[in-house]
C-alpha positions in Angstrom: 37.2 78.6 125.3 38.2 78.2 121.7 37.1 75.4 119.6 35.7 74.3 116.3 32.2 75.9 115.1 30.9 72.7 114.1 30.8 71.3 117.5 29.0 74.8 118.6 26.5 74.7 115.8 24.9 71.6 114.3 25.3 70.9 111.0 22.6 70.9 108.5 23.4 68.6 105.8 19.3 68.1 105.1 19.8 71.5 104.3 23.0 71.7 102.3 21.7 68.5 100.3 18.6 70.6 99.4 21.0 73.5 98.1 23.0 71.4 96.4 20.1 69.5 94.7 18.6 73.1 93.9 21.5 74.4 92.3 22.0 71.3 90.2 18.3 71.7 89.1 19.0 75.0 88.2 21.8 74.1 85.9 20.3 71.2 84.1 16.7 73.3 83.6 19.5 76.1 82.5 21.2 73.8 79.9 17.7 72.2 78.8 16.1 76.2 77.9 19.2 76.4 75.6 18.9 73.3 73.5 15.1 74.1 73.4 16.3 77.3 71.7 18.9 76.1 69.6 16.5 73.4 68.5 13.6 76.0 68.0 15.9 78.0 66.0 17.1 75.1 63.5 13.0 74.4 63.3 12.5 77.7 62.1 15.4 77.7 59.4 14.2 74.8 58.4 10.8 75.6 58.1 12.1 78.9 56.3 13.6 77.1 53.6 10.6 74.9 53.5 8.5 77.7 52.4 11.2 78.8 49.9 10.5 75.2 48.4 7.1 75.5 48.0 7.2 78.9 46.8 9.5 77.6 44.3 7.7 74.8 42.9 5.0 77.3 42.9 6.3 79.6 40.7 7.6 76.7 38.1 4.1 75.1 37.7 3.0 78.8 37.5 5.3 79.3 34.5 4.7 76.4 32.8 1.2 77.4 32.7 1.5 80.3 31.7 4.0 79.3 29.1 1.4 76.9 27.6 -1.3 79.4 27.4 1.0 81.7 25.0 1.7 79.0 23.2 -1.6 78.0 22.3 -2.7 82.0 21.2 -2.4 82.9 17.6 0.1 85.3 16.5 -0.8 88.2 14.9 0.1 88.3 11.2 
């Protein structure tokens, strides 16, 4: 006797809910790792150019002292 499988076999749909809902999960936790890593990776650009910044304003105030020192030595003469 032929007939349909679902009328054979129960259906499940506890089970396919729980799939479905596990799959989903998967896909959001998927999507939130990659804007954690695009947002880790603007941090750390932005954290390079920091340092470049302090580096920079490093070096000036270095100069400047430097520059005021010389100044201030007599010149041979």
């Amino acid at each position: 006797m032929e007939g349909s499988r679902f009328l054979k076999e129960p259906f499940d749909w506890h089970d396919q809910r729980f799939d479905s809902q596990e799959r989903i999960m998967a896909l959001q936790f998927g999507q939130v790792e990659r804007r954690l890593e695009r947002i880790e990776g603007l941090i750390e650009g932005l954290e390079r150019r920091l340092w470049m910044t302090v580096y920079g304003v490093v070096a000036v105030i270095l100069t400047q002292a430097v520059q005021s020192i010389l100044s201030f030595t007599p010149k041979g003469g």
